[in-house]
C-alpha positions as CSV (number, residue, x, y, z in Angstrom):
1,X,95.9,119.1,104.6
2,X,98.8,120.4,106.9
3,X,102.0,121.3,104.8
4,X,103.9,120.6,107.7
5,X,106.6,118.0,107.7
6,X,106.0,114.7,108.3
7,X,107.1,113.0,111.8
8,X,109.5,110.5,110.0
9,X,111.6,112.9,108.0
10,X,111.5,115.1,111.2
11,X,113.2,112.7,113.7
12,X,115.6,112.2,110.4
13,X,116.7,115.9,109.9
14,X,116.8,115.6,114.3
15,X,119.2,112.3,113.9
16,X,121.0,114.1,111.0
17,X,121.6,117.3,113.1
18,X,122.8,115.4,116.5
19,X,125.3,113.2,114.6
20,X,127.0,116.5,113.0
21,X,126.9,118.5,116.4
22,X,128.6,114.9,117.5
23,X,131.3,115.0,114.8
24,X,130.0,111.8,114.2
25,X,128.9,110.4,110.4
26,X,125.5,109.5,110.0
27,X,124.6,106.6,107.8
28,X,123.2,108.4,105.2
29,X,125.5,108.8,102.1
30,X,126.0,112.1,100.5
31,X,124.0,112.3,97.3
32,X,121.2,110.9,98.7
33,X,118.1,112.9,97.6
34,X,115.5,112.1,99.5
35,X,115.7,110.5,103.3
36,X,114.3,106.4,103.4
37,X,111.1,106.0,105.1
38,X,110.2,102.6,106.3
39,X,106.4,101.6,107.5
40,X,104.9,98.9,109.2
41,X,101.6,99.0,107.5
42,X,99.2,97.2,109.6
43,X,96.2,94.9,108.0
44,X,93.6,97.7,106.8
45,X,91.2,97.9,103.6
46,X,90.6,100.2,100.7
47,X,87.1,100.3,99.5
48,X,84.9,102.1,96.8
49,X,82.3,104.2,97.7
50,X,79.7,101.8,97.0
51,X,81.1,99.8,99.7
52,X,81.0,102.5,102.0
53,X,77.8,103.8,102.1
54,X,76.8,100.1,102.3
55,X,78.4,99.9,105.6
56,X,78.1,103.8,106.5
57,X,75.0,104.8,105.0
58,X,73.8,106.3,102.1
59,X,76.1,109.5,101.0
60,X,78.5,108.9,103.9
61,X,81.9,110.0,103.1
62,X,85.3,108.8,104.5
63,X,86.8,111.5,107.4
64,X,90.2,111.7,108.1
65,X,91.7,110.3,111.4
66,X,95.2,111.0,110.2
67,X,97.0,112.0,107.3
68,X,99.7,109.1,105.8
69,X,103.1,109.8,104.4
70,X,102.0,110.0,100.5
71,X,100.8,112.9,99.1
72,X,97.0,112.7,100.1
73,X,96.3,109.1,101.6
74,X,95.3,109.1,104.6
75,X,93.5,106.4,107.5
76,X,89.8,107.3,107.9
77,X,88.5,107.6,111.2
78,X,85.7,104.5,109.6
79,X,86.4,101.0,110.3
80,X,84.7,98.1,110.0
81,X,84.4,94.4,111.2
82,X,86.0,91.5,108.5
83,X,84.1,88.1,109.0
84,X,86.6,85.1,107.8
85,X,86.0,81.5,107.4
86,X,84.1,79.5,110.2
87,X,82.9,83.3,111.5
88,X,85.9,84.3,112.6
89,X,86.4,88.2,112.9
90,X,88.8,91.0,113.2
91,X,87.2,94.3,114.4
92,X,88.5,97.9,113.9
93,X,89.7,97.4,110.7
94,X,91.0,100.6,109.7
95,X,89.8,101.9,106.0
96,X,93.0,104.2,104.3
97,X,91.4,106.8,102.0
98,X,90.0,108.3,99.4
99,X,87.8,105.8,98.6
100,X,89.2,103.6,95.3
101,X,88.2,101.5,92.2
102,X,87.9,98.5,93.6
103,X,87.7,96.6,97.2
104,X,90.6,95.1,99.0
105,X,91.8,93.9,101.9
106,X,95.0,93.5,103.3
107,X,96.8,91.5,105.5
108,X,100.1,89.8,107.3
109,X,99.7,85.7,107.2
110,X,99.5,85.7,111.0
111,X,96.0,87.6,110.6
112,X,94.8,85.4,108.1
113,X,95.5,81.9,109.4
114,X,93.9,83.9,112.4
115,X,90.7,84.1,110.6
116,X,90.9,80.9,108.8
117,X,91.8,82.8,105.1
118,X,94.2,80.9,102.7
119,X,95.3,84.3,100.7
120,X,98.0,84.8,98.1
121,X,100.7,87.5,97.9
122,X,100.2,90.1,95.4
123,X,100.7,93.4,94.4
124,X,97.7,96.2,95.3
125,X,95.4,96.4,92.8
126,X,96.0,92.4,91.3
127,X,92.8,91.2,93.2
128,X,91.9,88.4,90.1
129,X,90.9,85.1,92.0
130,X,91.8,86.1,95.5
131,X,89.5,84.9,98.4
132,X,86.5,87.2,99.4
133,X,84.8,88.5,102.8
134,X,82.3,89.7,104.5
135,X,82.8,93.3,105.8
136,X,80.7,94.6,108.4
137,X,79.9,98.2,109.6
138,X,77.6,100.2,111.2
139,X,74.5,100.3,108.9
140,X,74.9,96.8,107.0
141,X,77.6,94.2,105.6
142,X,79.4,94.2,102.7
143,X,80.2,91.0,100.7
144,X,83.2,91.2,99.1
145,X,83.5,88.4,96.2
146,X,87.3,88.7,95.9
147,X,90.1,90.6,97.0
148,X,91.7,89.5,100.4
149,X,94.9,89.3,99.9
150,X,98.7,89.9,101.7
151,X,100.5,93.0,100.2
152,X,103.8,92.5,98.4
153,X,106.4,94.3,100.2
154,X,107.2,97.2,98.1
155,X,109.1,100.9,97.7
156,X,107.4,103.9,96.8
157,X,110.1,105.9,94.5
158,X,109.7,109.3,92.8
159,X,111.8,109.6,89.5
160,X,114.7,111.2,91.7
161,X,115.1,108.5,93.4
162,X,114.8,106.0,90.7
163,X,117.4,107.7,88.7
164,X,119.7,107.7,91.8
165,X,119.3,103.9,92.6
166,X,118.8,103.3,89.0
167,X,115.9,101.4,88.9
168,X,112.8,101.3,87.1
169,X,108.8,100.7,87.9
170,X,108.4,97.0,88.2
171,X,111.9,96.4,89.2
172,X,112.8,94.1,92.3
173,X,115.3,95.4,95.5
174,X,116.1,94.6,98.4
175,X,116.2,96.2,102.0
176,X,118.4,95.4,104.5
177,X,117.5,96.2,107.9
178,X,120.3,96.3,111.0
179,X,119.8,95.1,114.7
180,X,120.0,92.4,116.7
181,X,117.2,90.7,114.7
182,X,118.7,92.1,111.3
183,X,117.5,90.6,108.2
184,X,117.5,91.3,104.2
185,X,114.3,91.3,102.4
186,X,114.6,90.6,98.5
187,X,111.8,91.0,96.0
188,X,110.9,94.4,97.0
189,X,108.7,95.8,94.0
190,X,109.3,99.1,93.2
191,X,106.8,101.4,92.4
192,X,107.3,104.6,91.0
193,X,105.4,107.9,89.9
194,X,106.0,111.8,89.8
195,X,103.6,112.2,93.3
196,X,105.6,109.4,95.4
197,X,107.8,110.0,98.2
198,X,110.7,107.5,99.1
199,X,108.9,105.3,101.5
200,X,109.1,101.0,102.1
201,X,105.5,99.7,103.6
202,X,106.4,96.2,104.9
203,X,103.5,94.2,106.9
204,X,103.4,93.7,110.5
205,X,104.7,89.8,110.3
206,X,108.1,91.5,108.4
207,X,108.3,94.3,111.0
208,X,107.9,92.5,113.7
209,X,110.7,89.4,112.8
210,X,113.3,91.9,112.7
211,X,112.3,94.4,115.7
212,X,112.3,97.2,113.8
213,X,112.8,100.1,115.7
214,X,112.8,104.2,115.2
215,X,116.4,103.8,115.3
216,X,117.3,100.3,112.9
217,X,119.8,101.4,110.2
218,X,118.2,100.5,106.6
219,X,119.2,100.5,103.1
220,X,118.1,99.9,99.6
221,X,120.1,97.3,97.7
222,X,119.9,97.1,94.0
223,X,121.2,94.9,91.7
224,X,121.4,96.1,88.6
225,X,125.0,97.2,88.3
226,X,125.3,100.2,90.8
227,X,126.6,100.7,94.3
228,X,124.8,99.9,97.4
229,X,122.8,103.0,98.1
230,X,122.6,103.7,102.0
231,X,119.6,105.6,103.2
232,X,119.3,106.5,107.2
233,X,115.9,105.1,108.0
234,X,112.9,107.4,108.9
235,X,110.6,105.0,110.7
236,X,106.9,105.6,112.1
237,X,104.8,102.3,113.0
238,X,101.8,102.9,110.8
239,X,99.0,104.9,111.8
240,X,96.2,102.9,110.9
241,X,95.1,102.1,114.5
């Protein structure tokens, strides 16, 4: 994998350095350790690797198409075809690698009334009594017995950054996002572990209600007795396409 930095925090060191050659403040506060990264993830699946040489063939492993903002995910060049309800299909689902412990699929609302799929919001990995589907690739189908589902919105957060917003694994925030279509997002889990990098995946229906663009001013909001904490964002449409 390339050590070089990642597009996002690029254009924000870029921002950072055209605002002080500008005399002009950037939005990000001082103290700040880490810049805010916000993704559109767009509907894609994880699957085990039972499920992929099902589709793929036997001993077929994931490739990379392109490397994703955490620490060693990354969108396979692989996709597949999901068949909903009354035969309704999306094609080119994109698969995110490596290959996980279980099957999911995820999704905005607008895909899955599109397919004819009544699925709950949860958290990744809480796939217990969710809606199945049938997966098809290029050497057979997959049926999936659960585990369609739309993602709760959610921040990735090392333990830097939780200390600094002072907040905790399991905790809820929000994200405000600027523009002319501005809007405020509350119940934002947040997720945190040593490998993370700051970084807010919201789905393509979020995304797309408030316009989100490269330049939308973001921040976290927390509620649990500190400041505002202002982050500049970092955005990059997701990369599962």
């Amino acid at each position: 994998m390339s050590n070089a930095a990642h597009r996002a925090v690029v254009e924000h060191l870029v921002r950072q350095t055209v605002y002080a050659r500008m005399g002009i403040a950037g939005p990000q506060s001082v103290g700040v350790p880490n810049p805010l990264v916000v993704n559109v993830s767009a509907r894609h699946c994880h699957l085990t690797q039972e499920a992929v040489e099902a589709l793929f063939g036997k001993g077929h492993e994931l490739t990379v198409h392109k490397w994703l903002y955490q620490e060693g995910q990354f969108a396979a060049k692989e996709t597949v075809t999901l068949i909903g309800p009354r035969s309704r299909v999306i094609s080119n689902l994109r698969i995110l690698g490596p290959c996980r412990t279980l099957n999911q699929v995820e999704l905005a609302y607008t895909d899955a009334i599109a397919l004819g799929f009544e699925i709950p919001l949860r958290s990744s990995g809480d796939i217990k009594g969710t809606p199945g589907g049938m997966l098809m690739g290029p050497a057979g189908f997959f049926n999936m017995d659960q585990g369609v589902i739309r993602a709760l919105r959610h921040v990735h957060m090392g333990p830097e950054d939780a200390d600094f917003y002072g907040v905790k694994a399991g905790d809820d925030v929000e994200l405000r996002i600027g523009g002319p279509c501005g809007l405020t997002l509350d119940k934002m889990l947040v997720r945190v572990d040593q490998s993370f990098k700051l970084e807010v995946h919201i789905d393509t229906d979020e995304g797309n209600a408030c316009h989100l663009q490269p330049d939308s001013y973001c921040e976290i909001i927390c509620n649990f007795g500190m400041k505002e904490r202002h982050s500049f964002l970092g955005f990059e449409r997701r990369r599962n396409n």
